[in-house]
C-alpha positions in Angstrom: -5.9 -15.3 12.8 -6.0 -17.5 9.8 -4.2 -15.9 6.7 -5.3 -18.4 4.3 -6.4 -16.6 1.3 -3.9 -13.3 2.0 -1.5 -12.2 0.4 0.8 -9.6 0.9 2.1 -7.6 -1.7 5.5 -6.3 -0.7 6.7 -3.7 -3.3 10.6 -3.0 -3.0 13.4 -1.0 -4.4 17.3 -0.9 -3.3 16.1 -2.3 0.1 18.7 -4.9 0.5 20.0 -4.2 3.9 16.5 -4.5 5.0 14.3 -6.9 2.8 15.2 -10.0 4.3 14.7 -9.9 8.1 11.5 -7.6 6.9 10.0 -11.0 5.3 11.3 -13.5 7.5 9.5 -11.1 10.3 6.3 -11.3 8.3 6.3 -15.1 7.2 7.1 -15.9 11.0 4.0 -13.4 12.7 1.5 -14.0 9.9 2.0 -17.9 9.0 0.2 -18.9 6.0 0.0 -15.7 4.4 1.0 -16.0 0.6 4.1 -13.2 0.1 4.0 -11.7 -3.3 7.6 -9.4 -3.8 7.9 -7.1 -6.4 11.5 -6.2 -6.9 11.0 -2.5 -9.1 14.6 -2.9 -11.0 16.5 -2.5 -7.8 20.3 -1.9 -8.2 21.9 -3.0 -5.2 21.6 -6.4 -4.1 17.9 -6.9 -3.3 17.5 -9.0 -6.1 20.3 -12.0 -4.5 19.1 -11.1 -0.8 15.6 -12.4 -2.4 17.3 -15.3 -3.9 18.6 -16.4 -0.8 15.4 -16.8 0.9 13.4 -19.8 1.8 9.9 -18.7 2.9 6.9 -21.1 2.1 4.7 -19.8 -0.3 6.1 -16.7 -1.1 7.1 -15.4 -4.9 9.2 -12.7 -6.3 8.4 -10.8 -9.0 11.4 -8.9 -10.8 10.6 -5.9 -12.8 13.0 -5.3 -15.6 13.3 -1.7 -14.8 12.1 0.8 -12.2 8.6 1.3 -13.1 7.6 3.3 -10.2 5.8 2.7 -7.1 2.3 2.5 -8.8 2.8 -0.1 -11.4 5.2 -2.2 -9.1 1.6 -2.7 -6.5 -0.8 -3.1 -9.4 1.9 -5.8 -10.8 1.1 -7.2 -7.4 -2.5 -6.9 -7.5 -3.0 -8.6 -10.7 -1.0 -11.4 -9.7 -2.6 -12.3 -6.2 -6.0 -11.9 -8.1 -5.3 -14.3 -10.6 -3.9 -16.5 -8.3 -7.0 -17.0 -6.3 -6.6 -14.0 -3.6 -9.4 -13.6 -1.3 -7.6 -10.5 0.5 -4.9 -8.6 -0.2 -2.4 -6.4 1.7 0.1 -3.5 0.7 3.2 -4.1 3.3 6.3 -1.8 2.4 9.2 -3.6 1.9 11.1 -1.0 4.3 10.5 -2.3 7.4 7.8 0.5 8.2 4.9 -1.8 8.2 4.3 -4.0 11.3 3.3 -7.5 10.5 1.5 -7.6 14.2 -1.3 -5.4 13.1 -2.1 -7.0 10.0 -5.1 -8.7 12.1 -6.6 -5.2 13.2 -5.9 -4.0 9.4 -8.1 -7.2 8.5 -10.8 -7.4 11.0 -13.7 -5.1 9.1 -12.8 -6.6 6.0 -13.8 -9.6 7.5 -16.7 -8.5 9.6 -18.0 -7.0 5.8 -17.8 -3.4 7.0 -15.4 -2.5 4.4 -13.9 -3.0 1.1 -10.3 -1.0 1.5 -9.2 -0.8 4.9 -6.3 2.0 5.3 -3.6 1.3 8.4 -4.0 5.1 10.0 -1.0 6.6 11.9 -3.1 9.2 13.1 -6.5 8.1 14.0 -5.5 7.1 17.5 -2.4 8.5 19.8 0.3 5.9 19.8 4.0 5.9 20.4 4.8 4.6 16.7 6.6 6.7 14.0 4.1 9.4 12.5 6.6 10.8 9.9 8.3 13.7 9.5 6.6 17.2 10.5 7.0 18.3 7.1 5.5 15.4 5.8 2.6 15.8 8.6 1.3 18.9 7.0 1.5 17.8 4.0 -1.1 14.7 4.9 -3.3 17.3 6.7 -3.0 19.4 3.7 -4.5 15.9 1.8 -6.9 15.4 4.4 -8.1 18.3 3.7 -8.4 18.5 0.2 -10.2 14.5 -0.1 -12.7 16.0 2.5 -13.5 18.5 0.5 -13.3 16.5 -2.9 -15.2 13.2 -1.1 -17.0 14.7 1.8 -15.1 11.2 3.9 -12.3 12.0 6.1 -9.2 10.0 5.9 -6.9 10.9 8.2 -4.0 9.0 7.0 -4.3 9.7 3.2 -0.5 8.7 2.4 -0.7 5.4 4.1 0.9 2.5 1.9 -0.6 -0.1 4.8 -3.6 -1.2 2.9 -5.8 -4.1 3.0 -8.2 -5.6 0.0 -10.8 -7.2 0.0 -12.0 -9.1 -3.1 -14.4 -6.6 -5.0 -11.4 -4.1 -3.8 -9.1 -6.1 -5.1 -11.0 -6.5 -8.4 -11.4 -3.1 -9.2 -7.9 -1.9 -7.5 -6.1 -4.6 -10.0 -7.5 -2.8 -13.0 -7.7 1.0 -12.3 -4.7 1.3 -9.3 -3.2 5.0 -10.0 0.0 3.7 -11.9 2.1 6.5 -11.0 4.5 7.5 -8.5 2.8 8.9 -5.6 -0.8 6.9 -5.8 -2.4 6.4 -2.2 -3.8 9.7 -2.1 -5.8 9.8 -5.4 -6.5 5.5 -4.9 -8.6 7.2 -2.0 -10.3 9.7 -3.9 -11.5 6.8 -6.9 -12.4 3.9 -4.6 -14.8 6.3 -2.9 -16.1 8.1 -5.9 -16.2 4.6 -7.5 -18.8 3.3 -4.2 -16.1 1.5 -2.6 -16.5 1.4 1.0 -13.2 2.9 3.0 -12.3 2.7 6.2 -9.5 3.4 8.7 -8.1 1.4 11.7 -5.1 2.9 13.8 -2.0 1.6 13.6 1.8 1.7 14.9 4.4 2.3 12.2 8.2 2.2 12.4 10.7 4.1 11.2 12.0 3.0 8.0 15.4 0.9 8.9 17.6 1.6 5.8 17.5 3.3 2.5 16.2 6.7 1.6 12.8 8.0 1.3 11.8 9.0 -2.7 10.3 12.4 -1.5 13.6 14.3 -0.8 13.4 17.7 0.4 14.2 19.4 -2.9 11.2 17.1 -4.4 8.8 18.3 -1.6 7.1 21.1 -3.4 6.8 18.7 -7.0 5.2 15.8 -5.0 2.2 18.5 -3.6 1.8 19.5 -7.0 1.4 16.3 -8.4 -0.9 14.4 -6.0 -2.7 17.8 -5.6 -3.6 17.7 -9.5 -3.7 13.9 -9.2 -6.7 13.8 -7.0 -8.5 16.6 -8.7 -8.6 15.1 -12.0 -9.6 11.5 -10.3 -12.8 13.8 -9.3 -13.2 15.1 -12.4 -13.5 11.6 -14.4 -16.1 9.9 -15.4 -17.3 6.4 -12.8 -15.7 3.5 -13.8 -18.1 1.0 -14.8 -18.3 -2.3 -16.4 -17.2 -5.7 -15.8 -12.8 -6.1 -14.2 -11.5 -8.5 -16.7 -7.8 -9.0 -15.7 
């Protein structure tokens, strides 16, 4: 596949004992692609492991404090938009994302059958990592709940492995849900917004280092938040007008 005109936009915090081999990985299986890092005020040493890299084409962004998951991938957003992006991809700086499917993630972008396309877990059987059984019900409960608010099934609704299109891209670098837990409710507004989604299946790994920022004793809040999250991106008015970024 030709990546000219992707870029990936690789949002990262404290994952310096992974970062590196997880962008020499995706430079190496995706040449050509156009790496976009936001480092979101990371205090170990993610920022030098970036330093230390040579990888064509690729820039690091460093956030001067943790802003959250949200503004770190609309930080990206903006800047592969303004710097000419025809696609864009969400890869997770953890190592979870596989750079081998980016192709499938990519192919009904470019066949026009879709403006987001979301890397499923659980569309097809596979022997990748499908989280956590806690976390399972939790993404059914989702499922549920953007059926019900959308009438469109996404199986996957807490997938970060997301691909762009430009008019996607357009609208996602103005209005991407800037807080901390925004796949689920980006779902809910692209498709309220008449964005076409879609889902391919996908392997993902297990993440190699560093700790996951839905802890157990955080479990309950995060349901509560992207539960209210999503119902108040059905209640608002459409976004209309022109994307000025």
């Amino acid at each position: 596949m030709d990546y000219c005109g992707v870029f990936a936009v690789v949002p990262c915090y404290n994952e310096g004992r992974v970062i590196a081999e997880t962008l020499r990985s995706l430079s190496r299986i995706c040449p050509g692609i156009r790496i976009v890092v936001i480092n979101d005020g990371s205090t170990d040493d993610t920022a030098s492991r970036l330093r230390s890299l040579d990888i064509d084409g690729m820039t690091v962004i460093e956030m001067p404090v943790n802003s959250g998951i949200g503004n770190a991938v609309q930080t990206g957003l903006i800047f592969a938009r303004r710097n000419g992006a025809d696609y864009a991809v969400k890869f997770d700086g953890d190592g979870q994302h596989l750079p081998e499917e980016i192709a499938a993630l990519m192919t009904p972008l470019l066949e026009k059958r879709a403006d987001l396309v979301i890397g499923s877990r659980f569309l097809k059987k596979n022997d990748g990592f499908r989280s956590t059984f806690l976390r399972r019900v939790g993404i059914k409960f989702f499922r549920f709940l953007s059926v019900v608010l959308t009438g469109h099934v996404i199986t996957d609704t807490t997938s970060g492995f997301r691909a762009y299109n430009r008019r996607a891209l357009d609208f996602a670098a103005k209005y991407y849900p800037s807080f901390d837990y925004p796949e689920p409710e980006e779902g809910i507004m692209f498709l309220r917004n008449g964005l076409t989604v879609s889902e391919v299946a996908c392997k993902m790994a297990e993440r190699r280092a560093g700790k996951s920022s839905i802890r157990p004793l955080r479990a309950c809040y995060y349901m509560v938040k992207v539960t209210f999250a999503m119902v108040m991106e059905r209640m608002r008015p459409m976004k209309t007008g022109e994307v000025e970024i």
